[in-house]
N, C-alpha and C positions, 0 to 999 in steps of 0.2 A: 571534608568534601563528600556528597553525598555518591553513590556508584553513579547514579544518571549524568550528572553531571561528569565526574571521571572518564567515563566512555565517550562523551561527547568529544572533551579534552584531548583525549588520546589517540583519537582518529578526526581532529579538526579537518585535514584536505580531504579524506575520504569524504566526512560530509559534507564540507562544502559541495563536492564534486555531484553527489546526490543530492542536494538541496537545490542548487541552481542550475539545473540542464537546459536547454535550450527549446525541450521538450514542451517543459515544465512553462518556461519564461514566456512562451509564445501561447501556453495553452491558458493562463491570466489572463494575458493581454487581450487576446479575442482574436489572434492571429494567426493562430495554427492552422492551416489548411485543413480542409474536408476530411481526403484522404489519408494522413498521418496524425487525425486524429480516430480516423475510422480502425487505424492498424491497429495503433494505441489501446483502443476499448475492447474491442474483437479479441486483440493477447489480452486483456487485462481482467477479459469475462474469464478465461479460461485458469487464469490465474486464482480469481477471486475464488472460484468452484473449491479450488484447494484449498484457499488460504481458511474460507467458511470451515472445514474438514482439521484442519490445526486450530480454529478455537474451541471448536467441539473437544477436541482434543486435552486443549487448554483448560476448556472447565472444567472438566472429567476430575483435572487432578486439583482442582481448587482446594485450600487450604482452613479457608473461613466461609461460612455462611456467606459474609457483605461479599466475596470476592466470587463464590460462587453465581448470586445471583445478578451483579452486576455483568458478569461476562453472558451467561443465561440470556438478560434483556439487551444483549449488544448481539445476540445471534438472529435476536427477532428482526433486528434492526438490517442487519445485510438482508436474511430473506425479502425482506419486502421495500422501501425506499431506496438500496441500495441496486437491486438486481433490478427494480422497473427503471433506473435511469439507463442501463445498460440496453436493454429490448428495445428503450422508445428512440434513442439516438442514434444506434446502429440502422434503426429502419430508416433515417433521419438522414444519413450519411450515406448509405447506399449507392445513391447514384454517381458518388465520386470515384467508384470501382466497378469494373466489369463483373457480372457473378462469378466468372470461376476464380477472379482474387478474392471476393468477398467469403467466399468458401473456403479459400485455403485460410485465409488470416483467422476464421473461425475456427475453422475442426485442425488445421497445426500449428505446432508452435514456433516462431523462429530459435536457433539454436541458444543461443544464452536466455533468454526465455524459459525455455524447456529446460534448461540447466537449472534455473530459480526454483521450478516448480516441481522439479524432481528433485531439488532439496527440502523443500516445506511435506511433500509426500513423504519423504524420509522420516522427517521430524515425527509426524503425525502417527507413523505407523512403527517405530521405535518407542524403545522404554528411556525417553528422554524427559528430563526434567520441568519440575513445573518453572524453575527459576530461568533452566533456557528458553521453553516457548515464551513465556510472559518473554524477556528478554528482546526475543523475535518480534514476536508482536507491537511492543513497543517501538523498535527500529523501525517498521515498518511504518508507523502511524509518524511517527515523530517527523518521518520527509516528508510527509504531507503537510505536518501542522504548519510547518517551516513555508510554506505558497504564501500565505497573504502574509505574510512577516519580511520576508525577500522583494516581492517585484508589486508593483502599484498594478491593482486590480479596479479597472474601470468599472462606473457603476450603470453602464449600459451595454452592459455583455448580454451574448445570444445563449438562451437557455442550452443549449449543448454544450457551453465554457459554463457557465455561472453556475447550473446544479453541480457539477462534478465538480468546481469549486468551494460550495457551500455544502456540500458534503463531507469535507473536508475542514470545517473552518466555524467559527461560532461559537457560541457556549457550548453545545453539545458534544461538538468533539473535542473540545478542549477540556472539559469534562470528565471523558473517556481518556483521552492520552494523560490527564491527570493521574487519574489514579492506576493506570500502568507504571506511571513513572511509581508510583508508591509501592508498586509492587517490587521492582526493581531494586528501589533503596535499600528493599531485605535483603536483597541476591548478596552473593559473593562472587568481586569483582573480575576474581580472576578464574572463577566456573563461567562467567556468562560473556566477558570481553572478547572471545574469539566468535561469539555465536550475533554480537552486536556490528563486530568487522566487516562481516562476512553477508549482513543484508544491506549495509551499505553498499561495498561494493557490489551485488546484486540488484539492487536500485537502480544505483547509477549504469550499469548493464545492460537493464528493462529500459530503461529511457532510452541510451544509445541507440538499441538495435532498434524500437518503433521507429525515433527520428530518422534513422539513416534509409529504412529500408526502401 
């Protein structure tokens, strides 16, 4: 059995748990309200800022040329088609919050949130392994891959569901999450299976608190 697989296995509810939130299930469907999707992007820019900072990271310690510059053209890819989806939606969404909430939900984090992201800052600024961030990163992409595999995504969604969906979803990122998963397959199961846990449950985390707040 391959490690990707094994870690899947091993924490089946936790994934579930992050795979299918309600967060998630309403944000396919075209359901999600204005507002708790506005929290949602607003934490998830703040988010992203780091997570771009751990692949940087990630490539640093690349192992092979191919592994190098594939991660290299994935950093091109956040700065620019990933971060204009951010800027244009939020403006997009605004009116569903007062400015002084639209303010907080930008410049603070809610608490488990802040929790995620001051773990991924950890990673980035520690002498942690390439086998863990690849690891990280993988976890992290793979609950996304999981959206159009889980819930029926209509094919008349309003472009503030559908790009952040097809951002997520395609060849292209299945592509990407491919060859993470490849990366992984090297790892050793039980250096990377605590660090695979632990963005699940931090996922599933990130979702809760956007939905509830």
């Amino acid at each position: 059995m391959s490690v990707s697989q094994k870690l899947i296995d091993s924490y089946q509810d936790l994934f579930n748990k992050a795979t299918k939130h309600k967060l998630t299930e309403e944000l396919c469907a075209g359901t999600l309200e204005d507002k708790k999707l506005f929290i949602y992007l607003a934490q998830d820019l703040q988010f992203f800022q780091s997570g771009l900072r751990l692949t940087c990271k990630l490539t640093s310690l690349a192992p092979t040329e191919h592994s190098l510059i594939t991660l290299a053209k994935k950093i091109g890819f956040f700065a620019n088609d990933e971060n204009n989806y951010f800027q244009e939606c939020l403006e997009l969404l605004s009116p569903s919050l007062g400015k002084e909430e639209q303010l907080r939900y930008k410049e603070t984090r809610l608490p488990l949130v802040d929790k995620y992201i001051k773990l991924i800052e950890k990673l980035a600024r520690d002498e942690s392994s390439y086998a863990k961030l690849v690891t990280f990163t993988y976890c992290m992409e793979l609950v996304y891959l999981q959206w159009p595999k889980n819930f029926n995504i209509p094919s008349n969604l309003h472009w503030k569901y559908k790009t952040w969906v097809d951002l997520h979803a395609g060849e292209h990122f299945e592509t990407w999450c491919d060859f993470l998963k490849g990366e992984v397959d090297k790892c050793n199961y039980e250096e990377v299976a605590p660090v695979f846990a632990e963005v699940l449950k931090s996922e599933y985390e990130f979702f809760d608190s956007c939905y509830k707040n």
